[in-house]
N, C-alpha and C positions, 0 to 999 in steps of 0.2 A: 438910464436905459439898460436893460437886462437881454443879453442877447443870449441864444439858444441855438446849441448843435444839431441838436434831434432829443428826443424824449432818453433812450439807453445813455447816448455820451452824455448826457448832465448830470447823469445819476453816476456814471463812473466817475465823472470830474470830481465830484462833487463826494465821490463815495473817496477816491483819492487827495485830495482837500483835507476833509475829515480826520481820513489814518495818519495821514505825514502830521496833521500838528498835533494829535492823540500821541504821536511816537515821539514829536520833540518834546511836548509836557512833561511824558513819563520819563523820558532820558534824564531833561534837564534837573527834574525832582529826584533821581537816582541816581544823577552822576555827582549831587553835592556831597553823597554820602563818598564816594571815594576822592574827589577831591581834602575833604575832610580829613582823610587818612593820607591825604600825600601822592594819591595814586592818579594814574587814568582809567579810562574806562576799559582802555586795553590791559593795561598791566593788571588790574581786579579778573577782568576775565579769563585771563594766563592763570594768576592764581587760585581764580574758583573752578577751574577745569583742570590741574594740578591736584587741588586738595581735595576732589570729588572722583578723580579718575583715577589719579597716584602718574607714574612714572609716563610721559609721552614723548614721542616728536616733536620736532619742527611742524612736520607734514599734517600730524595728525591733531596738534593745536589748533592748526590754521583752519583746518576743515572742521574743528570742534568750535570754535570764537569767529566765524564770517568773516576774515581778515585777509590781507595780501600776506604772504609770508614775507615782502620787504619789510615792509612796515610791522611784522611780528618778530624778524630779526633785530631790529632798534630796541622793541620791548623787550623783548628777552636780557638786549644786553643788558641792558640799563638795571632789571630786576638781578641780575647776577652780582652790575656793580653797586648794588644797595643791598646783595646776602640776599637776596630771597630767593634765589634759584640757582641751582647749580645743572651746570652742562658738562656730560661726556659722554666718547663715545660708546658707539653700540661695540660687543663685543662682537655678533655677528655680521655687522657690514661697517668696515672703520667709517664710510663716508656718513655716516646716521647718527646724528648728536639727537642723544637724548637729555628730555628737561624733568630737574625734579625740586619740587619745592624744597627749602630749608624748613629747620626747622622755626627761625625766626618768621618767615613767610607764612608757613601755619599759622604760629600766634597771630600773623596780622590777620587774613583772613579768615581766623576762628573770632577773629573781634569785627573784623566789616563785615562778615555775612551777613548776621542777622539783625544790621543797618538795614544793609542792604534792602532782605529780605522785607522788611518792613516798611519803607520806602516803597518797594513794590505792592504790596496791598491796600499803602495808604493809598496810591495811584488810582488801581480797579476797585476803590471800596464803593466809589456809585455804582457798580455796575454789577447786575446779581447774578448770584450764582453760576447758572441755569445761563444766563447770555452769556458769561465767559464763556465756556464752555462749546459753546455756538458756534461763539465767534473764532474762538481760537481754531474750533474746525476748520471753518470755513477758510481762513488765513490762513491756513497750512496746508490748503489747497493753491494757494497763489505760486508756493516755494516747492514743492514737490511734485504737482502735476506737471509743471513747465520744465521737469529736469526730463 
């Protein structure tokens, strides 16, 4: 027996249904590649907004990688105590540690990106062009209009 909210909420149920397990496939297929390298999927993202940005915050990681900043103080540390990142302070406001990759850190994430990246494509390779593009609009109306 198939029960129904109304015609609009089945289509959101169902349009939310869809995305969440479209987003755990794609995760679960992109997070083997940093497990591979030893990473998580936070520590890769510390390091792919590092080696794309260069020198940031705390503050401005967090809001760059979608993270709590507890739980991005854990990663950071851990990335420091494995050499990939080094922390200190700002010169203009002692309270402001800034994060900058090593140079070992680079080498890792100049070898996982374009795992990575690739991993990502294998993911959206059903899906053409033209509907990326769509859709990503569209979903970045979900995250930006609601701020």
């Amino acid at each position: 027996m198939s029960v129904s909210y109304g015609k609009k909420e089945d289509t959101d149920l169902e349009f939310m249904i869809n995305l969440s397990r479209a987003y755990l496939s794609v995760h679960r297929n992109i997070c083997q590649v940093f497990t591979k390298h030893g990473l998580t999927s936070a520590q890769f993202a510390v390091l792919e907004i590092l080696f794309h940005k260069g020198d940031l915050t705390v503050g401005q990681i967090v809001k760059s990688i979608l993270t709590t900043s507890g739980n991005i103080t854990v990663v950071i540390k851990n990335l420091e105590k494995d050499g990939l990142v080094t922390r200190k302070t700002s010169e203009e406001d002692r309270r402001v540690g800034i994060i900058s990759i090593t140079e070992e850190g680079r080498k890792l994430i100049e070898n996982v990106f374009p795992e990575q990246l690739e991993a990502v494509m294998e993911s959206f390779q059903p899906i053409e062009e033209e509907n990326k593009k769509f859709i990503s609009s569209e979903l970045h109306k979900l995250w930006y209009e609601k701020k």
